[in-house]
DRENVO-858951 format. One record per residue (C-alpha): residue in one letter; x, y, z; residue number from 1. Coordinates in Angstrom, 3 decimals, always signed. Last residue first. Layout:
BEGIN
  voke         X         Y         Z  finu
     a         X         Y         Z   NUM
...
//
This chain:
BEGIN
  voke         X         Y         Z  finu
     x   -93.075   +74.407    -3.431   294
     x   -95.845   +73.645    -5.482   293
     x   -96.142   +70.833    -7.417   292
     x   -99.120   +69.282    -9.990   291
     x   -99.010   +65.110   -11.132   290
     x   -99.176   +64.801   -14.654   289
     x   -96.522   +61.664   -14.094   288
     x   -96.021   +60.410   -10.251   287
     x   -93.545   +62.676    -8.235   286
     x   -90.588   +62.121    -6.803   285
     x   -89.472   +64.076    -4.039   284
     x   -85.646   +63.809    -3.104   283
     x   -84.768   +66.422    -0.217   282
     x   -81.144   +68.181    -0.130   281
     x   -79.610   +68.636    +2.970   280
     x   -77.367   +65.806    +3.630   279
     x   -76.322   +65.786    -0.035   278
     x   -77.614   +63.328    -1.736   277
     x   -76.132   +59.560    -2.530   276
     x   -78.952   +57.252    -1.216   275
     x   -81.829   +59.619    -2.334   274
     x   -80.164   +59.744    -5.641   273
     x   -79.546   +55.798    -6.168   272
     x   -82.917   +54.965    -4.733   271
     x   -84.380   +57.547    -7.678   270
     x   -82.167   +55.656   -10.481   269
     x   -82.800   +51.811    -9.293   268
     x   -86.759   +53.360    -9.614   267
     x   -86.281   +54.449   -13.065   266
     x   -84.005   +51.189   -13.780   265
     x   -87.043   +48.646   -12.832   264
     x   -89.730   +51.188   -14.715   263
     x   -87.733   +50.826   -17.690   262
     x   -86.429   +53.931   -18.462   261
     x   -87.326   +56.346   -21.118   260
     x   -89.533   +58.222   -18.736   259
     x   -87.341   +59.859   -16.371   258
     x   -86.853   +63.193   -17.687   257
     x   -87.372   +64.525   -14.517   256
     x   -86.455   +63.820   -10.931   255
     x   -87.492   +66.622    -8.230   254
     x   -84.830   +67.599    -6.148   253
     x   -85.238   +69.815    -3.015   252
     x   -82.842   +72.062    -0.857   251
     x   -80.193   +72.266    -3.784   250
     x   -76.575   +71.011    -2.809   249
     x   -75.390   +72.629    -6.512   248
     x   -72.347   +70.322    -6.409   247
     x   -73.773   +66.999    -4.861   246
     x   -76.675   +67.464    -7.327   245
     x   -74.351   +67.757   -10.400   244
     x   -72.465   +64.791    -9.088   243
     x   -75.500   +62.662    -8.705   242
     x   -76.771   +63.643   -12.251   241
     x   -73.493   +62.627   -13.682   240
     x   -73.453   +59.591   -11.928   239
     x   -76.774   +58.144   -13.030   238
     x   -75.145   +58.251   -16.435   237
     x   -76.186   +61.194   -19.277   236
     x   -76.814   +61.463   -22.842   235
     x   -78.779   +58.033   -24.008   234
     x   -81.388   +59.589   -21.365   233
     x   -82.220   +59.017   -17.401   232
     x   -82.460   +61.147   -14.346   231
     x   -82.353   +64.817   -15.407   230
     x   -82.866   +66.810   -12.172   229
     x   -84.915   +69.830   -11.778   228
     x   -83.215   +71.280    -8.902   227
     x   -85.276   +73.463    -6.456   226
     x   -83.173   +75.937    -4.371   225
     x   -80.821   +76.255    -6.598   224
     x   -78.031   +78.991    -5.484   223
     x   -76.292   +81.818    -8.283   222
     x   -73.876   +81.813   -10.992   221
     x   -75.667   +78.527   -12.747   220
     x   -74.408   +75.111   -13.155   219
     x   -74.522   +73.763   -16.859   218
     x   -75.159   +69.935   -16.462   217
     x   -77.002   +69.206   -19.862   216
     x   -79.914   +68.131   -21.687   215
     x   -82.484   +71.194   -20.175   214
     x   -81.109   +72.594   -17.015   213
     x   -83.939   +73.080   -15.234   212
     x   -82.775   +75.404   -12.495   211
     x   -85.495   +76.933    -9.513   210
     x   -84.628   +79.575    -6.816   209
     x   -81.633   +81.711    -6.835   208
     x   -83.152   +83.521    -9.641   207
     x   -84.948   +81.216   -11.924   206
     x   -82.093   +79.194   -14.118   205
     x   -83.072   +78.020   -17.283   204
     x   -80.873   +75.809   -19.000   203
     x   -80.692   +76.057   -23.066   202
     x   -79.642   +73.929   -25.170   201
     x   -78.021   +73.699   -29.044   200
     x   -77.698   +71.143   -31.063   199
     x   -74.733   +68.954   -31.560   198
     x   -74.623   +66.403   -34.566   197
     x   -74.368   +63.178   -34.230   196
     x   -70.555   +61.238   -34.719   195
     x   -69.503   +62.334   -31.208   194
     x   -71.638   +60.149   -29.551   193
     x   -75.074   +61.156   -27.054   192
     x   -73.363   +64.974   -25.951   191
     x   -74.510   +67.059   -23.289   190
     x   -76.559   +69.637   -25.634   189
     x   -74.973   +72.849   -25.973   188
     x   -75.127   +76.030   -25.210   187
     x   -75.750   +76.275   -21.635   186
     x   -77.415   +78.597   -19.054   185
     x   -80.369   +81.613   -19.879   184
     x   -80.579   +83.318   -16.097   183
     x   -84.037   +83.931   -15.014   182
     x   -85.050   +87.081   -13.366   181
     x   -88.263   +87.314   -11.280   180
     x   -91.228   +89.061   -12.993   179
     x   -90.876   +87.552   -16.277   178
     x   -87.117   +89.494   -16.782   177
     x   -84.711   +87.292   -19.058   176
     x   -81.208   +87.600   -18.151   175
     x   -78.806   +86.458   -21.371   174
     x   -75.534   +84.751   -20.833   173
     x   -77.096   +81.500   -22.550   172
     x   -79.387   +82.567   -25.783   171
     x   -82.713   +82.926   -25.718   170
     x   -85.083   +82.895   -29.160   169
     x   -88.545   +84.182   -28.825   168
     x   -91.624   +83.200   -30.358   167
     x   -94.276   +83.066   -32.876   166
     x   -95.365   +79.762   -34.729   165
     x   -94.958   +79.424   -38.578   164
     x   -93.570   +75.918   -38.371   163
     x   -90.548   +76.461   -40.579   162
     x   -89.888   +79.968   -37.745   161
     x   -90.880   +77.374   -35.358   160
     x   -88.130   +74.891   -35.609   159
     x   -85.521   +77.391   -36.623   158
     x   -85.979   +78.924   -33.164   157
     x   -85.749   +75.141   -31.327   156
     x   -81.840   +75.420   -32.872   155
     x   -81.724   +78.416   -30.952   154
     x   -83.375   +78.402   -27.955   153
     x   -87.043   +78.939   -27.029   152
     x   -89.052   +81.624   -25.093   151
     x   -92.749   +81.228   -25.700   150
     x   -94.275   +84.600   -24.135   149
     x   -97.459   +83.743   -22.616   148
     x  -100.637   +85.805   -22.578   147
     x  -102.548   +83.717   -25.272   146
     x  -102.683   +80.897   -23.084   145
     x  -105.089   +78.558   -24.572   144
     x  -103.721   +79.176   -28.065   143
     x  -100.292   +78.691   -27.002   142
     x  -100.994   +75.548   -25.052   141
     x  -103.014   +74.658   -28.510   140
     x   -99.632   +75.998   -30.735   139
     x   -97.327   +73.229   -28.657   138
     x   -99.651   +69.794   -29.065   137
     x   -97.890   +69.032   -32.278   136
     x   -95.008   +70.862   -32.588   135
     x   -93.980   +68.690   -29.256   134
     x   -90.468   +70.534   -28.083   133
     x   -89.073   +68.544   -25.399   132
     x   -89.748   +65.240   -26.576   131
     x   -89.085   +65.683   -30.040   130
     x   -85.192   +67.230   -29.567   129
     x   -85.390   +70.944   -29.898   128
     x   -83.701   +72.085   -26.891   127
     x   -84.892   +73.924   -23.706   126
     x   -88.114   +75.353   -24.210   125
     x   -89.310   +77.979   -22.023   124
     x   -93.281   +78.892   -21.760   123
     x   -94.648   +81.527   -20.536   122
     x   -97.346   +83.704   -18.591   121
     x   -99.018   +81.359   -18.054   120
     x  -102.868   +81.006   -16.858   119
     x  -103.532   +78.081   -17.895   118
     x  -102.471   +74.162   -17.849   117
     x  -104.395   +71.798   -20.654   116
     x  -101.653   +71.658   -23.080   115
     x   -99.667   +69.189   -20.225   114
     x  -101.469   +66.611   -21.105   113
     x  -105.227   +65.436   -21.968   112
     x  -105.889   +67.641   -24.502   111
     x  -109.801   +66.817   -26.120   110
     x  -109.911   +65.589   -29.542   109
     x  -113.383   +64.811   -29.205   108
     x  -112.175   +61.385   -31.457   107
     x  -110.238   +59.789   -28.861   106
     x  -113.732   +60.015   -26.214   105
     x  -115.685   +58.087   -28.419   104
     x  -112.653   +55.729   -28.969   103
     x  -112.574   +55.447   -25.507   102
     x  -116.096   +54.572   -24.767   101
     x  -116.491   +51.639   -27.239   100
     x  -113.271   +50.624   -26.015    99
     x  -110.558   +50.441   -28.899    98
     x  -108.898   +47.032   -27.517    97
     x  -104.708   +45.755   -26.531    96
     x  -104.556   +43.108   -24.142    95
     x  -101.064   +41.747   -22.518    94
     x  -100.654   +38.231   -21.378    93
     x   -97.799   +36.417   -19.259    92
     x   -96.347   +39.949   -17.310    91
     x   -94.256   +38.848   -14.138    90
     x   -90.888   +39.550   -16.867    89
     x   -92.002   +42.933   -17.351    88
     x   -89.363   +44.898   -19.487    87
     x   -89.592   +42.391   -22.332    86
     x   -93.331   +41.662   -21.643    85
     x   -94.223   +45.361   -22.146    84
     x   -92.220   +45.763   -25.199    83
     x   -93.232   +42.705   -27.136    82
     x   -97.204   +43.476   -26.408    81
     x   -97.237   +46.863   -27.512    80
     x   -94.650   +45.826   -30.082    79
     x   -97.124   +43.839   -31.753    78
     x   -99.215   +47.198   -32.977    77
     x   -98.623   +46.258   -36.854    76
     x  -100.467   +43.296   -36.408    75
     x   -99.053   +40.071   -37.703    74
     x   -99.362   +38.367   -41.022    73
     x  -101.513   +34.946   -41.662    72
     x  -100.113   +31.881   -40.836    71
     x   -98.709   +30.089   -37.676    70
     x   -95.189   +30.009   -36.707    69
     x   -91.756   +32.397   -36.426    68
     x   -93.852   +35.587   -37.548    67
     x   -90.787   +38.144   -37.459    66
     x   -91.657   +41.258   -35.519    65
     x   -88.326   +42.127   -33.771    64
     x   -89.676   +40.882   -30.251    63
     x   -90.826   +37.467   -31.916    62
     x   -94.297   +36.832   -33.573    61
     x   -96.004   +33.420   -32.601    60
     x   -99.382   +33.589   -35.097    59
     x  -103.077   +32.268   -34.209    58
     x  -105.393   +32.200   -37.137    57
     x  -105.584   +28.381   -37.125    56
     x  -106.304   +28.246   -33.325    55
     x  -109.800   +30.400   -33.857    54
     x  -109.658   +34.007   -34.061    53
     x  -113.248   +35.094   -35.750    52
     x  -114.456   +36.489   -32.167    51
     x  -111.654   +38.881   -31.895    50
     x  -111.647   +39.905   -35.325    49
     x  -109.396   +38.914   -38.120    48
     x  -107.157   +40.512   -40.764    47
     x  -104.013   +40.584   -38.596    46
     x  -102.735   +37.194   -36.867    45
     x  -104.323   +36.263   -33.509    44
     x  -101.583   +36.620   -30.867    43
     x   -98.835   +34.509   -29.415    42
     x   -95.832   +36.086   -28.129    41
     x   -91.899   +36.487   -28.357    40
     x   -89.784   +32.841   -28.352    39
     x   -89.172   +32.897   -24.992    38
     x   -90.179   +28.953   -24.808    37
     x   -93.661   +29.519   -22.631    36
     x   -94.452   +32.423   -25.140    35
     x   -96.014   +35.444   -24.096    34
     x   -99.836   +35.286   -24.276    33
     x  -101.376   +38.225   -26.522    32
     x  -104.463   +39.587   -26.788    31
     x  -105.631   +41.798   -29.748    30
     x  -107.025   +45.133   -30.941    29
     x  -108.475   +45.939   -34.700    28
     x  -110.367   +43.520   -37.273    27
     x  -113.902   +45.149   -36.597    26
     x  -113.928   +46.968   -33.285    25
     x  -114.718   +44.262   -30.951    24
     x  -114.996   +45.487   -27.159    23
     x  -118.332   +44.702   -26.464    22
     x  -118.030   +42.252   -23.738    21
     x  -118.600   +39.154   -25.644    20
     x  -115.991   +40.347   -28.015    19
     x  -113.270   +40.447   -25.255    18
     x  -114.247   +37.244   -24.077    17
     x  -113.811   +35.096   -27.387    16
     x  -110.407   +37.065   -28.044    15
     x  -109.372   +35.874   -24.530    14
     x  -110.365   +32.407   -25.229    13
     x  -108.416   +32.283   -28.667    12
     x  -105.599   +33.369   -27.135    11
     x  -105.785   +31.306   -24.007    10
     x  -105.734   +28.542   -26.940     9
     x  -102.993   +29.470   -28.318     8
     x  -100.831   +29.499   -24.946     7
     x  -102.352   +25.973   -23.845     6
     x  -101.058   +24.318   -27.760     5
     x   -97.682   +25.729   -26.816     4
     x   -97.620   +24.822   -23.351     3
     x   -98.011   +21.010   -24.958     2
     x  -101.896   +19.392   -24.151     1
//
């Protein structure tokens, strides 16, 4: 038997287990085995369910989607698969299902992230790239916090006005007044390449206590006693946070905007900060969702 021939047919014997265990949904979810040659991964093709993939129905689909052997198209979803075992090199086999339970669950429509805090009394947005202002889950927050005051910049302003949603428009040199001041920072996003277009940013700067600075190293007038540090984006090197921290000297750093990095790079990023700190600053990393209080 070649390595080839073994990888299909752990295919085939996932599929076989997953539908004895109830997790069929018709023609959706899939196993995959990555390919002994580096090629990309074996997986059933699309069209089929798990207990109708035999060998024949088996399909090698490299990391940019091409089907290199087998017949019968590939599932939309392969870069689940392709992704995870690029960045994972101790990954061989990746499973993808709708759970009986799960999908249940999908369709209450039930927030699971960070639209389920109360109790604010508001919300700052810092720029109006996709993943800091989410149109999508925004209004429920809003709806489940009717008190707050959402405070956005700019370019985030035109956003909402299109999307019909209420709010506030901040500009840097402003004070805001929510019970302790906080100092508007910024202007400008750091810049990705010259060629894109700039938007605008905000940094938000909690009297002498807390500073997120949004996409961008503005320092504020005043100290940081919690720095919310930028660790990773197409914007910014590991240096330029580590050189921001050095010059605020905050008492405590907690790493944000880390999740576009590999998990091998995000933790290379967080050993570079607690190696280069200031001798009084504190790094505390915290796991995603997780609650703070400082």
């Amino acid at each position: 038997m070649t390595s080839t021939t073994a990888a299909i047919g752990t295919v085939v014997r996932a599929g076989r287990a997953l539908a004895a265990a109830g997790l069929t949904d018709m023609v959706w979810g899939h196993a995959a085995v990555r390919d002994p040659e580096g090629r990309g991964v074996w997986m059933k093709a699309a069209g089929w369910g798990f207990e109708e993939a035999d060998a024949d129905r088996v399909v090698l689909v490299a990391g940019d989607g091409e089907v290199l052997e087998g017949d019968g198209p590939r599932h939309i979803e392969y870069p689940i698969h392709t992704e995870i075992m690029a960045a994972r090199e101790d990954v061989g086999c990746v499973v993808h299902t709708h759970a009986p339970a799960l999908s249940a669950f999908a369709s209450l429509d039930e927030p699971t992230g960070f639209e389920t805090v109360r109790d604010l009394a508001a919300v700052l947005v810092t720029h109006e790239h996709p993943d800091h202002l989410d149109l999508d889950r925004l209004p429920r927050l809003l709806r489940d916090n009717p008190r707050a005051r959402l405070i956005v910049d700019p370019g985030s302003a035109q956003r909402l006005a299109q999307a019909g949603i209420d709010h506030h428009t901040a500009i840097p040199g402003q004070t805001l007044d929510h019970g302790t001041p906080i100092e508007v920072l910024g202007g400008d996003h750091a810049v990705i390449h010259p060629d894109l277009p700039a938007v605008a940013n905000n940094g938000y700067h909690f009297q002498d206590m807390v500073l997120h600075p949004g996409d961008a190293f503005d320092a504020p007038s005043g100290d940081v006693k919690l720095l919310l540090l930028p660790t990773g984006g197409p914007w910014m090197k590991p240096s330029d946070g580590i050189d921001f921290m050095r010059a605020l000297e905050p008492e405590l750093v907690v790493p944000i905007h880390q999740a576009g990095l590999a998990p091998v790079h995000r933790q290379l990023h967080y050993q570079l900060f607690q190696a280069l700190a200031p001798q009084r600053t504190q790094i505390e990393i915290l796991e995603h969702g997780a609650s703070f209080t400082c």
